[in-house]
mmCIF file as Biopython writes it, N, C-alpha, C and O atoms, coordinates in Angstrom:
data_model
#
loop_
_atom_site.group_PDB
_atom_site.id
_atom_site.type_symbol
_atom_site.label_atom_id
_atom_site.label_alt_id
_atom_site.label_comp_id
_atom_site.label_asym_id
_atom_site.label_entity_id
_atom_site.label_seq_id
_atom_site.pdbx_PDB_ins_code
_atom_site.Cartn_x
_atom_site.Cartn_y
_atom_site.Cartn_z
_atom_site.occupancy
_atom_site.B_iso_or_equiv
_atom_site.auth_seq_id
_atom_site.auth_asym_id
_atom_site.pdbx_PDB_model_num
ATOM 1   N N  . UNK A ? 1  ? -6.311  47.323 75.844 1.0 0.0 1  A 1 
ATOM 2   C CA . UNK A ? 1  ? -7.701  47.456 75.507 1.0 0.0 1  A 1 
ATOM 3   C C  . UNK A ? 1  ? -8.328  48.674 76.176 1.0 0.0 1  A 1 
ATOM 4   O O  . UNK A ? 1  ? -9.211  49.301 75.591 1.0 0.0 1  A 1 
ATOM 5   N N  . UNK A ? 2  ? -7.932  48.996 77.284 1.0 0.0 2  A 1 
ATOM 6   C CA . UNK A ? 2  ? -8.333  50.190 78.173 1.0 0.0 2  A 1 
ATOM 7   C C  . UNK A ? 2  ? -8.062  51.696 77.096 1.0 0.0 2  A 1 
ATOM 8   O O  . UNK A ? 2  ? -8.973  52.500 76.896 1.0 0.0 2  A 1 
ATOM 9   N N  . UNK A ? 3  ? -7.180  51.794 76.718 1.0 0.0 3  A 1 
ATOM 10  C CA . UNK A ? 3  ? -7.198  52.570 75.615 1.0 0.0 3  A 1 
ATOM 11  C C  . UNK A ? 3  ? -8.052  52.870 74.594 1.0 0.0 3  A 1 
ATOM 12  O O  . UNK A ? 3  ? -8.791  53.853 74.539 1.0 0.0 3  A 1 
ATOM 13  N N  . UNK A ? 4  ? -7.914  51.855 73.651 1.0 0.0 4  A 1 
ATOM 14  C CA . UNK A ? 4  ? -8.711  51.623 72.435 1.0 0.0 4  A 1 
ATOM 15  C C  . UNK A ? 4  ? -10.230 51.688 73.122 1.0 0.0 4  A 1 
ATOM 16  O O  . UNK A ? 4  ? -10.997 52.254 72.343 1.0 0.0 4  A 1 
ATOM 17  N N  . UNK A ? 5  ? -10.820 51.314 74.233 1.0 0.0 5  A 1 
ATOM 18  C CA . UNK A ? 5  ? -12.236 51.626 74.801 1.0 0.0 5  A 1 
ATOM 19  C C  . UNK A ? 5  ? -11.995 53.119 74.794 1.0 0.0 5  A 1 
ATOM 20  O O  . UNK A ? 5  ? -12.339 54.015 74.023 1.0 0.0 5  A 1 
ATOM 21  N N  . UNK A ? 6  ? -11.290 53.088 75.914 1.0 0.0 6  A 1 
ATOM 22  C CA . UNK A ? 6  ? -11.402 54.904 76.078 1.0 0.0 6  A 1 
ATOM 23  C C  . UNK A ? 6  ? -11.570 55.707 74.855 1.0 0.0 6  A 1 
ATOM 24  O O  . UNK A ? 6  ? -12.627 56.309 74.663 1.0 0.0 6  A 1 
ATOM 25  N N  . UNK A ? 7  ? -10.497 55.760 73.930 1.0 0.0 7  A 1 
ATOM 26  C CA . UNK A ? 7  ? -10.836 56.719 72.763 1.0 0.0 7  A 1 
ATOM 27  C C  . UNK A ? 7  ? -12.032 56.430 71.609 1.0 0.0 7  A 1 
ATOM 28  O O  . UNK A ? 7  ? -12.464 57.234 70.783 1.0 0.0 7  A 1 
ATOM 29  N N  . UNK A ? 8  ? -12.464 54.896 71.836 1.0 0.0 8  A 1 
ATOM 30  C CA . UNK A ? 8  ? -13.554 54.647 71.244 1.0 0.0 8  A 1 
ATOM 31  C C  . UNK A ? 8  ? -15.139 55.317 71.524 1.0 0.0 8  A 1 
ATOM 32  O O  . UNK A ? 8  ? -15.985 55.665 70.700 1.0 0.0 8  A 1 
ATOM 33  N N  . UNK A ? 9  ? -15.173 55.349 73.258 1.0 0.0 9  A 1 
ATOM 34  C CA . UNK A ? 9  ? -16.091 55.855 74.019 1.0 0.0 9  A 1 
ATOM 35  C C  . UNK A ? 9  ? -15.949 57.874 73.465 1.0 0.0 9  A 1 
ATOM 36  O O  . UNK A ? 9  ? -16.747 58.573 72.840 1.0 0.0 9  A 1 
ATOM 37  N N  . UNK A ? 10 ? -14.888 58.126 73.929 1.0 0.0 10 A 1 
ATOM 38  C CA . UNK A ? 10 ? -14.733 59.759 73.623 1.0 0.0 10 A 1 
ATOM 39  C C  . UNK A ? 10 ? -15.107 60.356 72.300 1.0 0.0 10 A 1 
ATOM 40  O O  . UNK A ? 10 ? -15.896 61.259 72.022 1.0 0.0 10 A 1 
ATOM 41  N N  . UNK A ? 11 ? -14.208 59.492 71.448 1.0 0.0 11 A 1 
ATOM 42  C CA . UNK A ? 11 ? -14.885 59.736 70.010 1.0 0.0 11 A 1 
ATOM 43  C C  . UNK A ? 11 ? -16.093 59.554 69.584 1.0 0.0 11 A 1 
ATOM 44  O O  . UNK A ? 11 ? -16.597 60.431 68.882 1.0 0.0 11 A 1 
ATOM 45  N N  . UNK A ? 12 ? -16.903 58.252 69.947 1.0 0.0 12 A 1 
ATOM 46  C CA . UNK A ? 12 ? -17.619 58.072 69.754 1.0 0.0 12 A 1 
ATOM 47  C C  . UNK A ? 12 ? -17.767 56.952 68.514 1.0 0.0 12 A 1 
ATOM 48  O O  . UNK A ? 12 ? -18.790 56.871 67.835 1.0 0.0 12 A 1 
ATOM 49  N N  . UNK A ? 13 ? -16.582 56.096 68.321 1.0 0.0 13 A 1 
ATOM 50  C CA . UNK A ? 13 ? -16.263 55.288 67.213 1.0 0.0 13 A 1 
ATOM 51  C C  . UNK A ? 13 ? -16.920 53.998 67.405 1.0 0.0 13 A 1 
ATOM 52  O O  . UNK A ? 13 ? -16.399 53.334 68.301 1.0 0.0 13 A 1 
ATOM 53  N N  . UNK A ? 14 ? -17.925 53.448 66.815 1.0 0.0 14 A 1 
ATOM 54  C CA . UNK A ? 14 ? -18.108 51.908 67.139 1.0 0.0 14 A 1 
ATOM 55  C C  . UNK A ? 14 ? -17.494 51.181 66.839 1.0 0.0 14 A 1 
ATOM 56  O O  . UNK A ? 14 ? -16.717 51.157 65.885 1.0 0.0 14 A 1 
ATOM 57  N N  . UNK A ? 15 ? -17.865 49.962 68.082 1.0 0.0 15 A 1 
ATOM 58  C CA . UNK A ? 15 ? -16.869 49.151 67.662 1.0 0.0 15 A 1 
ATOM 59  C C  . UNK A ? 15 ? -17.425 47.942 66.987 1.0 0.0 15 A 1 
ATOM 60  O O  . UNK A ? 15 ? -18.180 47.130 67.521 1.0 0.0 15 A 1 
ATOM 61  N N  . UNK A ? 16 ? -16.825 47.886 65.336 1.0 0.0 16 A 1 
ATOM 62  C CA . UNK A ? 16 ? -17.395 47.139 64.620 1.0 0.0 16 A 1 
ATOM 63  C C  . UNK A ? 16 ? -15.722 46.789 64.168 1.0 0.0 16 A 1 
ATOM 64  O O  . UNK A ? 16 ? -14.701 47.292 64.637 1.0 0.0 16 A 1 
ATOM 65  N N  . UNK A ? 17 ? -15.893 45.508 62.846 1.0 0.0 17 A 1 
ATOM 66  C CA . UNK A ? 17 ? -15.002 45.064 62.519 1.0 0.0 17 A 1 
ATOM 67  C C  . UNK A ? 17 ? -14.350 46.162 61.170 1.0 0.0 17 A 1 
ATOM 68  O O  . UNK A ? 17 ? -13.368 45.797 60.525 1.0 0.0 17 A 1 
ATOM 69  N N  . UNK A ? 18 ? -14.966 47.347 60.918 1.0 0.0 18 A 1 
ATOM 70  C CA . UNK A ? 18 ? -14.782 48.513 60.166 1.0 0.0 18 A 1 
ATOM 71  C C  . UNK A ? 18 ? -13.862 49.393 60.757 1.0 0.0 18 A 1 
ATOM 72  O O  . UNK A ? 18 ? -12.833 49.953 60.379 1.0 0.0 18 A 1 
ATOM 73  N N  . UNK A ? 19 ? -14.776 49.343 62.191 1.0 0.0 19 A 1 
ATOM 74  C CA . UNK A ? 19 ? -14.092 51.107 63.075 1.0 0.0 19 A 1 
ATOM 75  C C  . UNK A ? 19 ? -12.995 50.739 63.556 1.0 0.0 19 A 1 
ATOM 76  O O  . UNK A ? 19 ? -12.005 51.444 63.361 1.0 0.0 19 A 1 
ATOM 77  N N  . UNK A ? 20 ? -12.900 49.558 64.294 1.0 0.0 20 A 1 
ATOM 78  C CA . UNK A ? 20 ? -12.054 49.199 65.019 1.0 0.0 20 A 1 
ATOM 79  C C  . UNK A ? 20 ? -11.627 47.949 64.401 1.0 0.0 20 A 1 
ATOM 80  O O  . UNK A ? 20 ? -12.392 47.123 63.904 1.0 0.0 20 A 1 
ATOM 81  N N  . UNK A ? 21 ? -10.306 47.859 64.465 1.0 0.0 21 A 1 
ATOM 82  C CA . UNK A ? 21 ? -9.810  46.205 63.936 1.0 0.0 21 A 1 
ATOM 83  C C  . UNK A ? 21 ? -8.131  46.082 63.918 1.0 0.0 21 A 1 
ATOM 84  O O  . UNK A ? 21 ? -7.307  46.991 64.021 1.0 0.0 21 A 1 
ATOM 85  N N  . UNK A ? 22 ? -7.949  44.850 63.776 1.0 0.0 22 A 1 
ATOM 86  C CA . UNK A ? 22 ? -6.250  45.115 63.664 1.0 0.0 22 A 1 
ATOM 87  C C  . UNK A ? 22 ? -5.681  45.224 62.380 1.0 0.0 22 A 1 
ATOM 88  O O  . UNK A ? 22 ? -6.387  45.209 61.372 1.0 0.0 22 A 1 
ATOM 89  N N  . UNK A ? 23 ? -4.442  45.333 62.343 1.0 0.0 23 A 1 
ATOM 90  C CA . UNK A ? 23 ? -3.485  45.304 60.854 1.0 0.0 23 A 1 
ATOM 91  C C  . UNK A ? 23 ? -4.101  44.581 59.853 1.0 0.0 23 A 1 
ATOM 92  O O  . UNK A ? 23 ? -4.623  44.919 58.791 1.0 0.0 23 A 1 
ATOM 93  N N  . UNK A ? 24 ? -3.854  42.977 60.680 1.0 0.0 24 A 1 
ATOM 94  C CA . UNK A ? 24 ? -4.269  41.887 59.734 1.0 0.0 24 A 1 
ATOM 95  C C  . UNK A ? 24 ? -5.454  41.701 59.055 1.0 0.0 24 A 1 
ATOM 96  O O  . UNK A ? 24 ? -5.508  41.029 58.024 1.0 0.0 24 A 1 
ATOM 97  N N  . UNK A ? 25 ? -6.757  42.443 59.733 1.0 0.0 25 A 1 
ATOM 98  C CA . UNK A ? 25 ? -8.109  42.616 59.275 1.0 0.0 25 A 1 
ATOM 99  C C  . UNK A ? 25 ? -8.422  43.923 57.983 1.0 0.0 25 A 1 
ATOM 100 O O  . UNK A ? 25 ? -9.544  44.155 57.534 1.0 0.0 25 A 1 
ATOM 101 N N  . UNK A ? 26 ? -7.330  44.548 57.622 1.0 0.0 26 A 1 
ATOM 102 C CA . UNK A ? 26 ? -7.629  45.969 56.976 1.0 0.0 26 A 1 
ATOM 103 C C  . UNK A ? 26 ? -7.232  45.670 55.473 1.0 0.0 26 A 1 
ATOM 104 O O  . UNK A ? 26 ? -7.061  46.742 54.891 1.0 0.0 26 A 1 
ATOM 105 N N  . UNK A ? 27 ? -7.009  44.487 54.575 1.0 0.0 27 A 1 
ATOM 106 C CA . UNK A ? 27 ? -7.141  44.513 53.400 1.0 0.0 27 A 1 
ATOM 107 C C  . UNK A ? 27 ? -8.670  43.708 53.612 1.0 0.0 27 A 1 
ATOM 108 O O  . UNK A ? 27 ? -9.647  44.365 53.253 1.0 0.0 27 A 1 
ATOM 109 N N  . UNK A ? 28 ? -8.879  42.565 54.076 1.0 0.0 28 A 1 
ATOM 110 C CA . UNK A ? 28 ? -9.650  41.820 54.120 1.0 0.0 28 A 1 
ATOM 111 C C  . UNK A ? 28 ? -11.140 42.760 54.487 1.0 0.0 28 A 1 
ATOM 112 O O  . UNK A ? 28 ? -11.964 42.720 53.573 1.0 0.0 28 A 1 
ATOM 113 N N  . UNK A ? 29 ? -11.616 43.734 55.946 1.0 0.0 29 A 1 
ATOM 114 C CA . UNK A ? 29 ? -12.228 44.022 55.953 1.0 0.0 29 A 1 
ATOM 115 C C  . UNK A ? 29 ? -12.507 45.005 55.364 1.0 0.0 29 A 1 
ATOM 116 O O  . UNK A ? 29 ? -13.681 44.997 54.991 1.0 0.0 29 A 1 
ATOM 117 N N  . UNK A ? 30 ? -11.537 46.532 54.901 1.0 0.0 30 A 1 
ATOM 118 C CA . UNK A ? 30 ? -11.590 47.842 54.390 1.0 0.0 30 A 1 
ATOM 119 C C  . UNK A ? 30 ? -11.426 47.537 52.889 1.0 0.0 30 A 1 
ATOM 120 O O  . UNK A ? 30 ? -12.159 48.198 52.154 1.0 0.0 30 A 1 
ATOM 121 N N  . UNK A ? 31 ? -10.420 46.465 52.178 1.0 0.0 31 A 1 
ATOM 122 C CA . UNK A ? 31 ? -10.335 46.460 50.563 1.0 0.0 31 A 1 
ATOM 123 C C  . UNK A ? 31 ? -9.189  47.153 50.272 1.0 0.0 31 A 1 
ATOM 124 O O  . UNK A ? 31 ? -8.854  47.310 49.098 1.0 0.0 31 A 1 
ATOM 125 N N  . UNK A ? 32 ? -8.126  47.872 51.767 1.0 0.0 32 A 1 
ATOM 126 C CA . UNK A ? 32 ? -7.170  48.247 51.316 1.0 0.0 32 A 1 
ATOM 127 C C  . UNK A ? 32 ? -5.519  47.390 51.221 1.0 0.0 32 A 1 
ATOM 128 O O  . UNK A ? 32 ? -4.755  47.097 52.141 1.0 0.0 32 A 1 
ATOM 129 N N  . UNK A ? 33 ? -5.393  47.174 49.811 1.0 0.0 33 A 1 
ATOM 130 C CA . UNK A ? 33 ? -4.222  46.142 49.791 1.0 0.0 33 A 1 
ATOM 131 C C  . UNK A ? 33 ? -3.237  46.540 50.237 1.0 0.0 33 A 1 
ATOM 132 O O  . UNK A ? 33 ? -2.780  47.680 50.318 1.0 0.0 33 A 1 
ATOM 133 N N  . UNK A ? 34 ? -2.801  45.389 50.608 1.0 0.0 34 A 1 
ATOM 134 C CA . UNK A ? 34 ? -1.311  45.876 51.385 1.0 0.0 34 A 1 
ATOM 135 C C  . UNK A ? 34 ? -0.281  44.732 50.946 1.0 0.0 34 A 1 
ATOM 136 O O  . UNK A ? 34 ? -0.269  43.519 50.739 1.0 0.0 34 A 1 
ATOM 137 N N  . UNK A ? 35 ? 0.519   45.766 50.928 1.0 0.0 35 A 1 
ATOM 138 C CA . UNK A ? 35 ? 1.984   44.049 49.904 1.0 0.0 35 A 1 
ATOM 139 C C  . UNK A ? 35 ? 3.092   44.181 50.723 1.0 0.0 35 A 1 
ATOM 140 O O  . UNK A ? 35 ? 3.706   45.247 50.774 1.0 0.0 35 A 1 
ATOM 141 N N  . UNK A ? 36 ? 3.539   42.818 51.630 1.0 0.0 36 A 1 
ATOM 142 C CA . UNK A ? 36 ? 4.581   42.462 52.118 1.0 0.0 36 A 1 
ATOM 143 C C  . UNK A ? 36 ? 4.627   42.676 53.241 1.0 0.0 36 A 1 
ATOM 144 O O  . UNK A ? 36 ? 5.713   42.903 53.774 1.0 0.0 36 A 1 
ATOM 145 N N  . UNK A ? 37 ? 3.050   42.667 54.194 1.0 0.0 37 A 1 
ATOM 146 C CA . UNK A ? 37 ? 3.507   42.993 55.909 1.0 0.0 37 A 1 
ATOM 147 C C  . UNK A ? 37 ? 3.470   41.878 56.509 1.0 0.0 37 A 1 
ATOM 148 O O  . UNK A ? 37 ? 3.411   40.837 55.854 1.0 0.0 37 A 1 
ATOM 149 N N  . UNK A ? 38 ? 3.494   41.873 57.651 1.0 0.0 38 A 1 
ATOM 150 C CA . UNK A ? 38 ? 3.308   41.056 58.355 1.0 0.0 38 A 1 
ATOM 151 C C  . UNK A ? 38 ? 2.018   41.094 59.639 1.0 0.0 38 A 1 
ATOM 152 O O  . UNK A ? 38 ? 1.978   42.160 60.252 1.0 0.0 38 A 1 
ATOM 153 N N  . UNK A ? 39 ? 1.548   40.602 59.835 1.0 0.0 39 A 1 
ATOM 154 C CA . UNK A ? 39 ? 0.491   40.359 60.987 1.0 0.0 39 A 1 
ATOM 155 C C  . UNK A ? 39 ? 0.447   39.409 61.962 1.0 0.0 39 A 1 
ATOM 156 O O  . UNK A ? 39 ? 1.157   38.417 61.800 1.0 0.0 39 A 1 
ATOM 157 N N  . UNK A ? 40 ? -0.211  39.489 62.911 1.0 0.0 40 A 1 
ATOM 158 C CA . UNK A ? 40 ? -0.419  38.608 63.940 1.0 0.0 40 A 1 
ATOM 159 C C  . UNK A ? 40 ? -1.905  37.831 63.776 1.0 0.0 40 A 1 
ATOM 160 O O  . UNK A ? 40 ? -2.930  38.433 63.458 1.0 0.0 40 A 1 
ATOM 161 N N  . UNK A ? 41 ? -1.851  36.638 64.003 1.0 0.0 41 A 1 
ATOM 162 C CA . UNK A ? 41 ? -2.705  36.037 63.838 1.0 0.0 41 A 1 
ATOM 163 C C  . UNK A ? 41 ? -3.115  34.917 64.902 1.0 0.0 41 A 1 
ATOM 164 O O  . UNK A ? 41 ? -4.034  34.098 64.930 1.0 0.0 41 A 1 
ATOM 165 N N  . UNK A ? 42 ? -1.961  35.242 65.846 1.0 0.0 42 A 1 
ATOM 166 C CA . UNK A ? 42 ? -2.620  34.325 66.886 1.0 0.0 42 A 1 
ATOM 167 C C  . UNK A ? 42 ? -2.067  34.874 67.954 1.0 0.0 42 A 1 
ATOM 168 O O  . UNK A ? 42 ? -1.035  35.514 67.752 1.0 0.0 42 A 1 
ATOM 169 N N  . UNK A ? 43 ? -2.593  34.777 69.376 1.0 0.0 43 A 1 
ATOM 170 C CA . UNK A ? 43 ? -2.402  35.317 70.702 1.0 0.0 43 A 1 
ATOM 171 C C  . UNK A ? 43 ? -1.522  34.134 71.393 1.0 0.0 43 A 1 
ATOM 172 O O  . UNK A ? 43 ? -1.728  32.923 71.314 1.0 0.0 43 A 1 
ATOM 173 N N  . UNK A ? 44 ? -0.484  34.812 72.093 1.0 0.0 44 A 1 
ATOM 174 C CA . UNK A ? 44 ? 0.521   33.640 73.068 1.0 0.0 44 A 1 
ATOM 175 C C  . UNK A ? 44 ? -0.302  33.716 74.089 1.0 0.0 44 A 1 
ATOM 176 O O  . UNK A ? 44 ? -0.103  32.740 74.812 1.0 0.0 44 A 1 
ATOM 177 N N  . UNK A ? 45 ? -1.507  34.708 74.693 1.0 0.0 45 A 1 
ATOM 178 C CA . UNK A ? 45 ? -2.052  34.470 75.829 1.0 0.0 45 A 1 
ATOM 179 C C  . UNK A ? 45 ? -3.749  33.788 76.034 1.0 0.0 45 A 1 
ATOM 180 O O  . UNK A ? 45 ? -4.560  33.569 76.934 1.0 0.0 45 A 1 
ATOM 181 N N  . UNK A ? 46 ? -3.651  33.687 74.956 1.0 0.0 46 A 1 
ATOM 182 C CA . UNK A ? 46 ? -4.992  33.031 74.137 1.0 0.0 46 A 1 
ATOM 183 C C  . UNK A ? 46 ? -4.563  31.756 73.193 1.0 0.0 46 A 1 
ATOM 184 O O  . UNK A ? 46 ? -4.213  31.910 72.023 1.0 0.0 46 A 1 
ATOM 185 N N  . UNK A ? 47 ? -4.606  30.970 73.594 1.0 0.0 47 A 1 
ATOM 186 C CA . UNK A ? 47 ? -4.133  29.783 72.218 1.0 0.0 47 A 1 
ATOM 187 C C  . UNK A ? 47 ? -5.093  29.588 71.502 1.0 0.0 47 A 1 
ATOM 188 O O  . UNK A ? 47 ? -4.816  29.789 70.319 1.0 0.0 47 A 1 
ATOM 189 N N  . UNK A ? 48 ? -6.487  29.173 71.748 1.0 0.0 48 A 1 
ATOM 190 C CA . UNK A ? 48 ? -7.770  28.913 71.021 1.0 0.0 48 A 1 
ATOM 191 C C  . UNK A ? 48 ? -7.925  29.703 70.283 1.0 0.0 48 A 1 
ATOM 192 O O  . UNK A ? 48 ? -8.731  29.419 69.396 1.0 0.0 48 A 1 
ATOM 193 N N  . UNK A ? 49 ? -7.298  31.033 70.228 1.0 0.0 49 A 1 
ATOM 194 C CA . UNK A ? 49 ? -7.828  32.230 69.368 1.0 0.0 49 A 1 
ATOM 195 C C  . UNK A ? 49 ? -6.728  32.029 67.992 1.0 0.0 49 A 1 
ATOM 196 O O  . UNK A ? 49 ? -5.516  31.987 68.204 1.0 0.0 49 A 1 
ATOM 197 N N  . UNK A ? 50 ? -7.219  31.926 66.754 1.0 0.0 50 A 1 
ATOM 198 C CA . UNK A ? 50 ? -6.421  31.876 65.605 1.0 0.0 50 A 1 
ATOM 199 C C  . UNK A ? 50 ? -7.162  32.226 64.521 1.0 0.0 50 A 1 
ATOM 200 O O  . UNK A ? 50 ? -8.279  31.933 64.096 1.0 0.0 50 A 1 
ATOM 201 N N  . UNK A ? 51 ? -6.001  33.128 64.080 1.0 0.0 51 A 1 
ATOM 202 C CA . UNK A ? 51 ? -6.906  33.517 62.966 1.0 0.0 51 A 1 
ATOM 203 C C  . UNK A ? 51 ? -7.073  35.233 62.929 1.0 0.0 51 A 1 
ATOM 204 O O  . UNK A ? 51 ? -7.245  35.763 64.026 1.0 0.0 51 A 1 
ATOM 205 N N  . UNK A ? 52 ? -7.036  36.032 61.836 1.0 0.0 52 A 1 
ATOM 206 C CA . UNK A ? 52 ? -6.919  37.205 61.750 1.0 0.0 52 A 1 
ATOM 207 C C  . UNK A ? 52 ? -8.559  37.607 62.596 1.0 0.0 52 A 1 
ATOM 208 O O  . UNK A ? 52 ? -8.858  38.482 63.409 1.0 0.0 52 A 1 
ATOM 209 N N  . UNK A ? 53 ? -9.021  36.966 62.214 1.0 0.0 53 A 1 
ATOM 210 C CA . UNK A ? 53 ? -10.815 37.531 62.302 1.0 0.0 53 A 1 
ATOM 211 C C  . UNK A ? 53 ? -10.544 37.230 64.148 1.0 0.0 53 A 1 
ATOM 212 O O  . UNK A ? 53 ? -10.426 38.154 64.953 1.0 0.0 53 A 1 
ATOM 213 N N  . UNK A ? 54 ? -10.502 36.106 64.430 1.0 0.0 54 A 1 
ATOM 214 C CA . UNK A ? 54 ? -10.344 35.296 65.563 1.0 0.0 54 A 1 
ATOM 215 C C  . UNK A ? 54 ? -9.593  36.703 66.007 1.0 0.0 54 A 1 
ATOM 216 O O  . UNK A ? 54 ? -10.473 37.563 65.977 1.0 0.0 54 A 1 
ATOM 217 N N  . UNK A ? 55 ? -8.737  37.111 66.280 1.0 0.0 55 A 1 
ATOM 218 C CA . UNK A ? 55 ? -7.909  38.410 66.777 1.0 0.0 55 A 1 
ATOM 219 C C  . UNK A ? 55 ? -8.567  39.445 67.100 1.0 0.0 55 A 1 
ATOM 220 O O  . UNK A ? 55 ? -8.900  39.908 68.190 1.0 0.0 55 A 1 
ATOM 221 N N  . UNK A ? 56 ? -8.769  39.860 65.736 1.0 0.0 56 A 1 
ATOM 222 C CA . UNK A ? 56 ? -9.912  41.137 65.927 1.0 0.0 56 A 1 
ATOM 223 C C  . UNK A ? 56 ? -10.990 41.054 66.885 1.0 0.0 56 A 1 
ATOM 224 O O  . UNK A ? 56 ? -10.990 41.863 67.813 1.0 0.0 56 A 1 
ATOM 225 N N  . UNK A ? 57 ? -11.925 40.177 66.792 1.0 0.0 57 A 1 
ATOM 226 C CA . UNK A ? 57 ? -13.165 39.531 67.670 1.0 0.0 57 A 1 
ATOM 227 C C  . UNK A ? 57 ? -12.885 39.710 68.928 1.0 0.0 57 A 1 
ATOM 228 O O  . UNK A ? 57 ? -13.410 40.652 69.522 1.0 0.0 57 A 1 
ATOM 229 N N  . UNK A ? 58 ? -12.116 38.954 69.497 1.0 0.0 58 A 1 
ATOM 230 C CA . UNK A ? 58 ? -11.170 39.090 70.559 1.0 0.0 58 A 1 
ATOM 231 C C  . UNK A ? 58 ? -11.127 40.359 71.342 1.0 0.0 58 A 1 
ATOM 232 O O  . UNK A ? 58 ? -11.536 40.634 72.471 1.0 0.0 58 A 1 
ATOM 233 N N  . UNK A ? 59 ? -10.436 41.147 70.303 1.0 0.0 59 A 1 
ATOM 234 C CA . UNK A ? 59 ? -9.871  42.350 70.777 1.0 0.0 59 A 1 
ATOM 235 C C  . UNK A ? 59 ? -11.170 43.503 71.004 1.0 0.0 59 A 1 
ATOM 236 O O  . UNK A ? 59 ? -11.210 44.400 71.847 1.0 0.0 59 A 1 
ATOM 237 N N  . UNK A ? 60 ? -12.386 43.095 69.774 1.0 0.0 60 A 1 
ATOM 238 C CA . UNK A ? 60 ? -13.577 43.840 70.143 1.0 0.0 60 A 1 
ATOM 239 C C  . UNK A ? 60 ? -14.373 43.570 71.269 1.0 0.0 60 A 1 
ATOM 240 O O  . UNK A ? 60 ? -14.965 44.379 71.983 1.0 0.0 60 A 1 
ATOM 241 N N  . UNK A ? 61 ? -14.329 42.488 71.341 1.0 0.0 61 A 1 
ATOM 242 C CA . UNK A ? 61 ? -15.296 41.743 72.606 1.0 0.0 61 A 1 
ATOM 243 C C  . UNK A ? 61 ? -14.166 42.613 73.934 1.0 0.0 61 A 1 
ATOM 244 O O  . UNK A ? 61 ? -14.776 43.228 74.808 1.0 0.0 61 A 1 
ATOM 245 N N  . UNK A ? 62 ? -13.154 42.611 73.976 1.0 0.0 62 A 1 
ATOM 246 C CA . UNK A ? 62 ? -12.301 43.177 75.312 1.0 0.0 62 A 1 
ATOM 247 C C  . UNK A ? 62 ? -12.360 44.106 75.230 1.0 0.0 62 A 1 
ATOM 248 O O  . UNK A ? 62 ? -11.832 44.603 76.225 1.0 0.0 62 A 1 
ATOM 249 N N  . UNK A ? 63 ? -12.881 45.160 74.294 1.0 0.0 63 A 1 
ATOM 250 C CA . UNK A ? 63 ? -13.123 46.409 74.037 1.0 0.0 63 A 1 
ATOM 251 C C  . UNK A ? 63 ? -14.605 46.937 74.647 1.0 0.0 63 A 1 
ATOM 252 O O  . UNK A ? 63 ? -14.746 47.665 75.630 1.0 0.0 63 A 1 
ATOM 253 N N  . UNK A ? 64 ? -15.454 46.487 73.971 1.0 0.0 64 A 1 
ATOM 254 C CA . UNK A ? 64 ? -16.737 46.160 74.581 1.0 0.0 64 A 1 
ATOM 255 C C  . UNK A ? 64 ? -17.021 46.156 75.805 1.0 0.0 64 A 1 
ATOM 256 O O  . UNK A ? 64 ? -17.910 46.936 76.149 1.0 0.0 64 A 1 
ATOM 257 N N  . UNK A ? 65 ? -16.443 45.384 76.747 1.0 0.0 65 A 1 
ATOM 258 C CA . UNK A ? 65 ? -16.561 44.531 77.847 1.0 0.0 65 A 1 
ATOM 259 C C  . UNK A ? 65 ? -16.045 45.806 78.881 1.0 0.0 65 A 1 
ATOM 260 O O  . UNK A ? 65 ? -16.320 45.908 80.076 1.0 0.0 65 A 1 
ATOM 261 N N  . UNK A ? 66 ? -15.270 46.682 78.112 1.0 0.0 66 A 1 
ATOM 262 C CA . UNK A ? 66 ? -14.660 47.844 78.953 1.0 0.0 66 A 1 
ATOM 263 C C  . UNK A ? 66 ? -15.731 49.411 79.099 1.0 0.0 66 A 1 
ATOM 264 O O  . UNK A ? 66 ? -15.906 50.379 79.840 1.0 0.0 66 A 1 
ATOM 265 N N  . UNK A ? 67 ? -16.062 49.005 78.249 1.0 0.0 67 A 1 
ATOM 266 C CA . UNK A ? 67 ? -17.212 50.210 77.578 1.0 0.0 67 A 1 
ATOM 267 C C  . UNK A ? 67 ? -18.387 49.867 78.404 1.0 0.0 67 A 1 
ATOM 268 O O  . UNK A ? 67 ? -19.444 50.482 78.261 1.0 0.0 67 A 1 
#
């Protein structure tokens, strides 16, 4: 996450579920289809967290939190 803050901060990219997001969020949030990948949808270090959206959120809020 220290990353993805950092180049978010430098660039200047917000972090929304647009700018920033994972694999699994980019047909669903952008509209761009994708046929035959695979994604993550749940955290081994997070159990409560499930779910593509649930991921992303996650990962923005730890993004955030660094910023």
């Amino acid at each position: 996450m220290d990353v993805i803050a950092h180049l978010a901060e430098f660039y200047k990219i917000p972090v929304t579920s647009k700018a920033i997001l994972s694999h699994a969020e980019v047909q669903r949030n952008l509209g761009i289809k994708q046929a035959g990948k695979w994604d993550f949808t749940r955290l081994p270090f997070a159990p409560n967290v499930i779910g593509a959206k649930a991921c992303g959120d996650k990962m923005r809020a730890d993004v955030k939190a660094r910023l």
